[in-house]
C-alpha positions as CSV (number, residue, x, y, z in Angstrom):
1,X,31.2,22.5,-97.7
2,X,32.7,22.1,-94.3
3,X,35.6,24.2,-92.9
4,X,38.3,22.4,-90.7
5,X,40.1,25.1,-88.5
6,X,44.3,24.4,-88.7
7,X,44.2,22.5,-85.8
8,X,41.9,20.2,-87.3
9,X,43.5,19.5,-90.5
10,X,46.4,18.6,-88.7
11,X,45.1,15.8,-86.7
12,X,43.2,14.7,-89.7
13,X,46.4,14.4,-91.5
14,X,48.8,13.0,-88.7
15,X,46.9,12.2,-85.6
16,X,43.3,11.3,-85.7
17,X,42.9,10.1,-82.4
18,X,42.4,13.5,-81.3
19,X,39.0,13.8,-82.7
20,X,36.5,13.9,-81.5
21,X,33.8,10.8,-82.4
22,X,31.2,13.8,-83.3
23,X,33.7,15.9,-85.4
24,X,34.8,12.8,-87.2
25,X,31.4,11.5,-88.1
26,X,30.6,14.8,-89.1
27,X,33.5,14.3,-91.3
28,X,32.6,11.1,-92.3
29,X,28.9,12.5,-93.4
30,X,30.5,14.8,-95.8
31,X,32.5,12.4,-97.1
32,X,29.6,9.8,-98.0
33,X,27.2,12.7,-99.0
34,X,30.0,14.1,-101.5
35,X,30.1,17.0,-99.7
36,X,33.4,19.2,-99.7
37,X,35.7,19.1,-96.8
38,X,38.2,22.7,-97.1
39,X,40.8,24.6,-95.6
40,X,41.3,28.0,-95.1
41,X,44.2,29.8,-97.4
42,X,45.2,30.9,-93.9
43,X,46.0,27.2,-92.6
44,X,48.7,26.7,-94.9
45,X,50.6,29.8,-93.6
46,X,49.4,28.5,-89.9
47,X,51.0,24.9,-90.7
48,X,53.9,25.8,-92.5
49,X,55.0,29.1,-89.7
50,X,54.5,26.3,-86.9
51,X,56.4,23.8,-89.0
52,X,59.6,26.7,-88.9
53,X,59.0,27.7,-85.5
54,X,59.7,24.2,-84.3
55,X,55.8,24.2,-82.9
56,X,54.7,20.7,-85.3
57,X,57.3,18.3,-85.7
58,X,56.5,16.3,-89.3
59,X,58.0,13.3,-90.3
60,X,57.5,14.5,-93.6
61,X,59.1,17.9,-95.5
62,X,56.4,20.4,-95.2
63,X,56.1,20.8,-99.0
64,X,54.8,17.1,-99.3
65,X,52.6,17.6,-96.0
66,X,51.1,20.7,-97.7
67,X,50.8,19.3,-101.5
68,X,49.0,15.9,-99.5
69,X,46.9,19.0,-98.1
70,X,45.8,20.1,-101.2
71,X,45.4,16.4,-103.1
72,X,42.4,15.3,-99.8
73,X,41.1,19.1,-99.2
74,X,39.2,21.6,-101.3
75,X,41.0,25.0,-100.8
76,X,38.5,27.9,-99.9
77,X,40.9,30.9,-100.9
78,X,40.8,34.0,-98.9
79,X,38.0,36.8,-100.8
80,X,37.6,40.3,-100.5
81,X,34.6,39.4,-98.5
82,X,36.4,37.2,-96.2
83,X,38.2,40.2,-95.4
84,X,35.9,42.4,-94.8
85,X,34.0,40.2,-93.4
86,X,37.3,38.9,-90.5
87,X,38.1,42.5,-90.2
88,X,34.2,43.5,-89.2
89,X,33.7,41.1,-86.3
90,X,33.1,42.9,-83.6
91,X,34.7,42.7,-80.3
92,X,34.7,40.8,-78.0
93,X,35.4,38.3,-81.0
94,X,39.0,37.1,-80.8
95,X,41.8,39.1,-82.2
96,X,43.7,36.3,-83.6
97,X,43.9,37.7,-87.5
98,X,43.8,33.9,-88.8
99,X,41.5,32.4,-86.3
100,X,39.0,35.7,-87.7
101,X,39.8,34.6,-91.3
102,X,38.9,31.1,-90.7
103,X,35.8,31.9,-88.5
104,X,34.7,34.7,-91.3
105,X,35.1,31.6,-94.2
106,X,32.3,29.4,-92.7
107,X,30.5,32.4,-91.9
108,X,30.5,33.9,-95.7
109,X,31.0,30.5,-97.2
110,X,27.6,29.6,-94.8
111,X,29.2,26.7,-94.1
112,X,30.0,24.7,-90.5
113,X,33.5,25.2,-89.1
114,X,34.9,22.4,-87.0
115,X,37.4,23.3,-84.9
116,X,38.4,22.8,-80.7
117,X,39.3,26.6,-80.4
118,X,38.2,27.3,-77.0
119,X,37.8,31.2,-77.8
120,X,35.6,30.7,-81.4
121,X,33.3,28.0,-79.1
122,X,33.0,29.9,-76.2
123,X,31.4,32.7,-77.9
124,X,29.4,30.6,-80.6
125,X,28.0,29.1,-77.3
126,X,26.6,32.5,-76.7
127,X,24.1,32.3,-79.4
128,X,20.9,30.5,-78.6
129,X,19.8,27.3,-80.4
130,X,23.9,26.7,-81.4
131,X,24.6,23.3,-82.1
132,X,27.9,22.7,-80.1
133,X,30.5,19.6,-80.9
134,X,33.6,19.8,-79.6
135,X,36.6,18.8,-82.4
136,X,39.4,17.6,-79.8
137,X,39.2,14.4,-78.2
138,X,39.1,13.9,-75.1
139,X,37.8,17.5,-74.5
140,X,39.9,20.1,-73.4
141,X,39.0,21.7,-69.7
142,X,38.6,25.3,-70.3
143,X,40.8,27.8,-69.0
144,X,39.4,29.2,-65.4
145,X,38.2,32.6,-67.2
146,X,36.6,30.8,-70.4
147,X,32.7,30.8,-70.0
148,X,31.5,28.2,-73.0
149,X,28.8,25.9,-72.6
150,X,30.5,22.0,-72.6
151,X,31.3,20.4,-75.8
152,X,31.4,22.4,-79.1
153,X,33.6,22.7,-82.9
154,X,30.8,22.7,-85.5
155,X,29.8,27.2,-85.4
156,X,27.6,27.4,-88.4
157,X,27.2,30.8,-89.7
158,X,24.3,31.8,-88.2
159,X,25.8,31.0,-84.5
160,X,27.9,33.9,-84.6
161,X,27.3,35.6,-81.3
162,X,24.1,37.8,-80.3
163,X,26.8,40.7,-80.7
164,X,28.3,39.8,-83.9
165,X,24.8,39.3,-85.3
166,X,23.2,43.0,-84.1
167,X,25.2,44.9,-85.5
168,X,26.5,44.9,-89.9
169,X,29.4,42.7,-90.5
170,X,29.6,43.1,-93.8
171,X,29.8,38.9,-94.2
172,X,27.1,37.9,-97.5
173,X,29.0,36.0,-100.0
174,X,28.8,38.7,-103.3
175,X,26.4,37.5,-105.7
């Protein structure tokens, strides 16, 4: 399985420009290899809040943009240890609730996550060896604060940061 943050699913469904070449081979590979490409239960919520706040414009009704959602995605519904797992990363890990969710799914789920999030790349990029491939294209400039290596989107469960990975997260998939 790989995990496409909000953001992602988004541009996969309406404006695939913004890719990145990486992020959509990487897409592409799962694709061809039969591999499952999800969403979080969170990005509904994320799509269809932004969709009433007046934040992304569809020229569709949100129910059909969701239900086409659901017929190209696999769904990767929100667990107990999800939970437990968003709730136990440890500062300095974003407080962003959903952004935790979705970052806890690929960790539990030990699946890649793509996504352009500045904040979830900047501190993947703190763990050593990460493989970093950034989702938006062209890349974003960080903000003047952000420290993140160039280029990232694909953290893989074991790039949680040095941090997240010393101390217990609670984050194993139950048997």
């Amino acid at each position: 399985m790989i995990l496409l943050d909000t953001h992602v699913v988004v541009w996969l469904m309406i404006d695939r420009d913004r890719l990145s070449i990486r992020s959509r081979e990487a897409i592409l590979r799962a694709r061809v290899e039969q591999e499952s490409i999800a969403h979080s239960s969170v990005t509904i919520y994320e799509i269809v809040y932004s969709v009433h706040r007046k934040r992304l414009p569809l020229r569709v009704k949100v129910t059909d943009f969701i239900a086409e959602i659901w017929k190209r995605l696999r769904h990767a519904p929100l667990t107990n240890a999800i939970a437990a797992c968003a709730a136990g990363l440890p500062e300095p890990f974003q407080g962003d609730p959903m952004d935790r969710i979705i970052a806890a799914t690929a960790i539990v789920e030990s699946c890649p996550l793509i996504t352009a999030n500045t904040i979830i790349r900047s501190l993947s990029a703190m763990s050593s060896g990460s493989r970093l491939i950034n989702a938006a294209y062209p890349a974003p400039q960080p903000a003047p604060d952000t420290k993140r290596k160039p280029g990232s989107a694909i953290l893989a469960p074991t790039q949680v940061p040095h941090a997240a990975r010393r101390k217990s997260t609670n984050c194993s998939k139950p048997a």
